[in-house]
N, C-alpha and C positions, 0 to 999 in steps of 0.2 A: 897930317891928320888934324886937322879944325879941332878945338876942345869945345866953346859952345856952339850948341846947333840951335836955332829959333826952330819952333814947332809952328809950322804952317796949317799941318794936316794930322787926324789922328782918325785910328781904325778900331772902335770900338766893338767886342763881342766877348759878350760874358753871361756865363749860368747865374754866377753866383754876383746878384745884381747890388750887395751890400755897400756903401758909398760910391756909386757909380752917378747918383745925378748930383753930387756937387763939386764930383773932379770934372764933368762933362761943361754946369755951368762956368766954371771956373777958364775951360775952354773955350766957350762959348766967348765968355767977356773979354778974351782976349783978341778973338775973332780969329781961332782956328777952325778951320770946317773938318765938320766930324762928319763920320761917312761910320754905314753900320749894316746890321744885318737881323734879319726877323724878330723876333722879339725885344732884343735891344733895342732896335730902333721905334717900334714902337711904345714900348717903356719909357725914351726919350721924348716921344713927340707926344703923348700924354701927361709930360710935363713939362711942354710948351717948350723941348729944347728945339732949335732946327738940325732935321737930319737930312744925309743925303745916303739911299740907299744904293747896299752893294753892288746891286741887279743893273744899276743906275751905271755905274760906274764900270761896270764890264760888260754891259750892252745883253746879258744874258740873265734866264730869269733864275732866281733859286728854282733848285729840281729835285724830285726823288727824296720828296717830305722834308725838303729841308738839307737833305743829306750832301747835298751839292750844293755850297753857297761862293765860296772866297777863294776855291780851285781852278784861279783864273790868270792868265798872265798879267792884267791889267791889276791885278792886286800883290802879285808877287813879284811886278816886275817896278814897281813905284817903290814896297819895300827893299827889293836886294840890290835896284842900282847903287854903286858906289859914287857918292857924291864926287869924288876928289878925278874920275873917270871924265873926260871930257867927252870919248867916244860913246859910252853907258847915257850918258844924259844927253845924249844927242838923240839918242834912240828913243828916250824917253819922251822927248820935245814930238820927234817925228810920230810919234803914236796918240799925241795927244795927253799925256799921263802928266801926273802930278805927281813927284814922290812924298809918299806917305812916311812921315817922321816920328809918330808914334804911335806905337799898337798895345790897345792894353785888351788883354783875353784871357777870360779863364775857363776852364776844362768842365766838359762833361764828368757829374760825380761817380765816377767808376767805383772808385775803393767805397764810400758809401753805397752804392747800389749792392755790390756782392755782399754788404756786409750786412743784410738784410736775411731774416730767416726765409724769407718768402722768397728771394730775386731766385727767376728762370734763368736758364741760359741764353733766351732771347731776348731777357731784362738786360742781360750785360751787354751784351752785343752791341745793343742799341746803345748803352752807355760809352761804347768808345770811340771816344773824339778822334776827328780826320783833321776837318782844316783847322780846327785852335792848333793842334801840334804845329802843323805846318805852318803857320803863319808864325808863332812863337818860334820856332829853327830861324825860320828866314831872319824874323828881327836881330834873333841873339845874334847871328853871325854876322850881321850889317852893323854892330851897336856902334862904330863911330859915328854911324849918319843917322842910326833910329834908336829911340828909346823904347822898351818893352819892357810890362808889367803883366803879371802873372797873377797875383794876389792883392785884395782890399786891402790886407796888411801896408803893403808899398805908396799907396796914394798920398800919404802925407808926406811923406819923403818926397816926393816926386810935386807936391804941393808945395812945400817949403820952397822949395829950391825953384823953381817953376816960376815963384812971383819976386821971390829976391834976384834971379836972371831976368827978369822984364821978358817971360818967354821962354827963355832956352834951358836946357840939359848942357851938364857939364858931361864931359869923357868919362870921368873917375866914376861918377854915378849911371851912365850907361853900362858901362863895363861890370857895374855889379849886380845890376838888375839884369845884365846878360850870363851871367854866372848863377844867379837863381833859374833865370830861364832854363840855361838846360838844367838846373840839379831836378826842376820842375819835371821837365820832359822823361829826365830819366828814371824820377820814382812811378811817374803815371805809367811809362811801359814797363818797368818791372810787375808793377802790381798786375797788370794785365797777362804779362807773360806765365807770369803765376798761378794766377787763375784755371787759363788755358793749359798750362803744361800737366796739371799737378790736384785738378780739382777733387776737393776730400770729399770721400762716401760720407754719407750720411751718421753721425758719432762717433767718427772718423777722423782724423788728424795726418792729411800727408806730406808727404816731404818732396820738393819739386826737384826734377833731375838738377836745374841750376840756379842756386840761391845767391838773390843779389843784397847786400846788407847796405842799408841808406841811412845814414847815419848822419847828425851833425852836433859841431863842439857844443856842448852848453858852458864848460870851465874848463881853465888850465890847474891843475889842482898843485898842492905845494909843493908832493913829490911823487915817486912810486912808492913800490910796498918797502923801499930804503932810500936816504936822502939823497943818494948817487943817483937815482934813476927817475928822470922825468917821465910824466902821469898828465892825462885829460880825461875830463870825463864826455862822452857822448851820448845823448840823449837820440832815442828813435821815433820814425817821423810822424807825425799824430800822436804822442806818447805822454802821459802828464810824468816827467821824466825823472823827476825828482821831488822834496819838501823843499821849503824856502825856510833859508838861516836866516833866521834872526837876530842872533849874536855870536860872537867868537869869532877865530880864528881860520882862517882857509882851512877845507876839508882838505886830506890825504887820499891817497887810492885806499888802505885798509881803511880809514875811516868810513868809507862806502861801501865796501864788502862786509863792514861789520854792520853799519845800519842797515843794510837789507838783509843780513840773518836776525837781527834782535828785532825788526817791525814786523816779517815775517811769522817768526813765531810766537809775536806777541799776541797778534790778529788770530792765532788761533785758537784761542778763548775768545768766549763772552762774555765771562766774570772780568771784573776787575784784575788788570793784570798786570804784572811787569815782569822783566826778561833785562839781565846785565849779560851782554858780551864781550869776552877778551879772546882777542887773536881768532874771529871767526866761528868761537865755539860757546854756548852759552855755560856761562860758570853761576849761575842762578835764577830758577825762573817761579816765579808763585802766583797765585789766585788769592782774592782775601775778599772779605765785605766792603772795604774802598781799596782806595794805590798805597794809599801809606802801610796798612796791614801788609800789600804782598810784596813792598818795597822791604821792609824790616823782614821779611821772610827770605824773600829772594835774597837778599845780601849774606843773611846766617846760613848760606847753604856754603860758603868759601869767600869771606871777608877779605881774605889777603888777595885773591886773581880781582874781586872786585873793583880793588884800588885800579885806576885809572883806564876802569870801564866804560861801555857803551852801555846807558840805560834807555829800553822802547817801554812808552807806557800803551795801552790800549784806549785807554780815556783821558779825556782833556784834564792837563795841569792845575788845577785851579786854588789846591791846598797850602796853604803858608809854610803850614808847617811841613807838609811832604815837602816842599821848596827846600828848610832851610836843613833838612835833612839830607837832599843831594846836593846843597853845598859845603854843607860839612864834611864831606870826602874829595880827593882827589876824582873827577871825572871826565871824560873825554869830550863825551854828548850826552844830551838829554835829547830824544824824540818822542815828542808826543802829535796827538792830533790836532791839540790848539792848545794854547797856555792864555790866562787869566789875568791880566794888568799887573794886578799886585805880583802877581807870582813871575812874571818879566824881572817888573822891577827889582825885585829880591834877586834872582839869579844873573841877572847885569852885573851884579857886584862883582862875581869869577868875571876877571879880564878874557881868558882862552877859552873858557867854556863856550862849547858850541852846543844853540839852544836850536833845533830844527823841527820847523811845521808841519807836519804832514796829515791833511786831514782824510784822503780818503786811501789809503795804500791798502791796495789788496791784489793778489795775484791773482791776474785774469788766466780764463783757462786756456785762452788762445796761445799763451804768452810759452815761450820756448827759451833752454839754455842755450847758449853759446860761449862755446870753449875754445880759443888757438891753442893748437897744438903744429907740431913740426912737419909742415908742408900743407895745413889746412885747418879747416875746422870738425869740429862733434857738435851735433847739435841732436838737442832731445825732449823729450816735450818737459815740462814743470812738473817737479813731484806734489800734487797738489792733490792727491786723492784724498776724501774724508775719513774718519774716523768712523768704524760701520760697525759696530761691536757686536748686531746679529749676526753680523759674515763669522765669527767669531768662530774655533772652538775650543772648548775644553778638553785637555788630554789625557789629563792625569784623573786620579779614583776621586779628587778633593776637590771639587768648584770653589771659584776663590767667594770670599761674603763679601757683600755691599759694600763696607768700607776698601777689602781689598782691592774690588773691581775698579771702583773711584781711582787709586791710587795705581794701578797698572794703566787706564786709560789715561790719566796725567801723565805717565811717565814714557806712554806711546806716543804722544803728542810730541813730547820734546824730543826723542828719538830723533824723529825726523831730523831734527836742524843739528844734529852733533856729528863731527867728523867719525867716518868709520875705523874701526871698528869702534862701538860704541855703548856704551853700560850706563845705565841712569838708575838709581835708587832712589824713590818716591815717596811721598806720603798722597792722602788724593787730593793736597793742595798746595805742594810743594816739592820739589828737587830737594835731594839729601845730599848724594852722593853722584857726581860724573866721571865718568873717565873715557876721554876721547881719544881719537886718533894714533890708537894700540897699534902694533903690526898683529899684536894677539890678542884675540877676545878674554880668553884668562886674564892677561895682565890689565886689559879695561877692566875688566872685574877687580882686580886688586886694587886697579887704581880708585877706582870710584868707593871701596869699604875705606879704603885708607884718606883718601878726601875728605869725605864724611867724620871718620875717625880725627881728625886734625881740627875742625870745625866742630868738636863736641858733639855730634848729630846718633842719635840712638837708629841702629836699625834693624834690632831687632822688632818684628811685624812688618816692615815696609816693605813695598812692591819693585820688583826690579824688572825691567825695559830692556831688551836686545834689539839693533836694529835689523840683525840679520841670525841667520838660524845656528845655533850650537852644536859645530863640529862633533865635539865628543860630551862627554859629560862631566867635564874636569870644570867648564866654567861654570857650571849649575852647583856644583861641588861648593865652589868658592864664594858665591851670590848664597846658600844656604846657610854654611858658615858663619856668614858676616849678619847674617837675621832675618834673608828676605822669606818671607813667606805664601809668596806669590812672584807668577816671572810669564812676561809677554813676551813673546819673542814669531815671529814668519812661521817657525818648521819647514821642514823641506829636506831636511838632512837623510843622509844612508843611514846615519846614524840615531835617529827618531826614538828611535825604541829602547836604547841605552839610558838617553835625555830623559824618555816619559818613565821610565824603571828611573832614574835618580830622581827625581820629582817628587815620584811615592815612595821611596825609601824617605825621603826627608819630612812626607807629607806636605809636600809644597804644592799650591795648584797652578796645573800651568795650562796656558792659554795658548794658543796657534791662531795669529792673525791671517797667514796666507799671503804675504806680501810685506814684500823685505824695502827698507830703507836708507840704503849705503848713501854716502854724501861724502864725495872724492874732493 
């Protein structure tokens, strides 16, 4: 098997026409003849490249709009002869052919098109490529004797190496632009298969009989959720898939299951915010007139879990002093959505500390969990529903007041991002008291007055948060006790009426949002 092959011949056809006329001149100058197909080619010869057309070339004219161009043997048979074949290139000789050495092609925009509020189902249709697949298959499988490019992205690679060979493609580099090839081919027909198998009603969200997950590394990360067990992290395909570190140390697997609970539920404020997470669960979150106010908040909700946190701001870094305030603690990361020169420079100082950019994170509604579990996956859509406080109702004789209401919708907020079963005592600008990941709602209850109680934190008047409805009324019992004087929580329970009877014996007003918030 030959490692450099000289490019004689190249088969250009591409939608997306992005640095196509200076890989083409670049061809040209070295006097391969380019050969091409409708629009391309005249794209090319409007800028004075010389083409030779495919119709040319296989005796036969494009047909049926286009829709029939390169489904020719005289095109598939110059790509898939095997160079090293003596009887293959005899054939080729005897028909007159030329084989074609490199083919760069890119795809009809399908995943764009459907992704259009407007695209029909004769929009898509018409968007799914025939002969780019086909002509990309043939290449990749022939890569010792053809090179094949998929993406603008690749030209420069394929440039570099192109004029430092005097001409040729090395092996190592076919071979890996035949490995994009098919990863290529095979996301374009997933997404199509998709489409067709599984298309969603209209505010609708479906789930296709067979889900194909296309995924590729972006890191090797330092370890898993413990240093015995190797960890990567995978980004998905079109995905902005992560922030970009800026300083510190290699991220972990829990270091990224932590920063995507703490930016998560930071973004769901628009006051100035911030949110410290330890072990996936937030152990402080507040709202203030800037970050430093709900940085010194959020930390006096439990000081000590704060040590060697994950803190997400919601607004750009840009304070010195909020700076030398999270370097004055032990921390893990800081993520915000942009950070400030000076306030870099300040925080460079921490050698480990990892400083991560993330300017636009937000949970799209498209965007789906995925869980392995033992012989498959769960997958489900993103709990991403809004905060609708008219869905609302009041159950008890007591409607909570303004300030209370303030401080049950802060405390419904964070709900959402804390392990079940789950208890939050609030003020309407700040976390008091958590207690996560109970087997029993009571004991989140105890847990979260006694947190609070440890942290110096008063609760009596404060609003208390359920993310799921109260069995009996033993944990209203203990949330009354401890000061709260207002309590959110789903309902739904048999037991309702127990619940809204202790509420008003305690005079607590309690609210029934109608949708429960577990997070397993």
């Amino acid at each position: 098997m030959p490692d450099h092959i000289r490019i004689g011949r190249a088969l250009l056809s591409v939608y997306d026409k992005e640095g196509l006329l200076e890989l083409a001149r670049v061809l040209h100058g070295r006097g391969v003849e380019i050969i091409s197909t409708g629009g391309t080619a005249r794209y090319l010869q409007e800028a004075a490249i010389p083409v030779r057309a495919v119709s040319e070339v296989t005796g036969f004219p494009e047909i049926l709009g286009g829709r029939v161009k390169t489904l020719h043997p005289h095109i598939h048979g110059a790509i898939l002869a095997k160079r090293e074949d003596e009887e293959q290139m005899r054939q080729l000789t005897e028909l007159g052919l030329t084989p074609i050495d490199l083919v760069v092609v890119n795809l009809y925009p399908f995943e764009k098109t459907i992704a259009r509020p407007d695209c029909t189902r004769a929009d898509a249709l018409e968007n799914i490529d025939i002969g780019g697949p086909c002509m990309i298959r043939a290449s990749a499988k022939n890569y010792p004797g053809v090179a094949v490019l998929t993406s603008p992205d690749q030209y420069g690679d394929f440039l570099h190496q192109f004029e430092e060979l005097e001409g040729c493609t090395s092996l190592a580099m076919r071979e890996q632009w035949a490995a994009a090839a098919f990863t290529r081919t095979s996301r374009y027909d997933a997404a199509i298969q998709a489409y067709l198998e599984a298309p969603a009603p209209a505010g609708e969200t479906a789930f296709p009989q067979t889900l194909q997950l296309r995924l590729h590394k972006l890191q090797d990360l330092r370890y898993g959720e413990n240093p015995h067990q190797s960890a990567a992290f995978y980004a998905e395909e079109g995905g902005d898939a992560f922030g970009e570190q800026l300083h510190g140390k290699e991220l972990s697997y829990n270091n990224i299951l932590d920063i995507h609970s703490a930016v998560g539920l930071a973004h769901e404020f628009r006051e100035p915010a911030v949110v410290i997470v330890k072990h996936n669960n937030p152990c402080g979150v507040a709202i203030g007139t800037d970050l430093l106010e709900a940085y010194t908040k959020a930390v006096a909700t439990d000081p000590a879990s704060a040590f060697g946190g994950i803190v997400a701001l919601n607004q750009p870094l840009t304070r010195s002093d909020l700076a030398a305030a999270l370097a004055g603690t032990f921390l893990e990361v800081v993520v915000a959505p942009d950070f400030s020169a000076e306030v870099l420079e300040l925080l460079r100082s921490k050698k480990n500390l990892r400083l991560i950019r993330w300017p636009g994170f937000r949970i799209k509604p498209a965007m789906q969990d995925v869980r392995k579990v033992s012989g498959g996956f769960l997958i489900q859509n993103v709990d991403i529903e809004p905060v609708e406080p008219s869905t609302y109702r009041v159950v008890s004789r007591r409607a909570p007041g303004e300030v209370e209401l303030q401080a049950l919708l802060f405390g419904w907020r964070v709900a959402k991002w804390v392990k079940s079963n789950a208890i939050i005592f609030a003020a309407p600008d700040r976390t008091l008291g958590i207690g996560a990941g109970q087997m029993s709602r009571v004991d989140s209850s105890r847990l979260a007055a006694m947190k609070a109680g440890h942290a110096g934190l008063e609760l009596r008047g404060s609003a208390a948060a359920s993310d799921a409805f109260f069995p009996f009324r033993d944990g209203l019992d203990v949330l009354a006790e401890a000061g709260a004087t207002a309590v959110i929580e789903p309902g739904g329970s048999v037991r309702d009426d127990e619940v809204i009877a202790a509420a008003d014996e305690h005079n607590i007003a309690l609210v029934f949002t109608g949708m429960r918030h577990f997070r397993h």
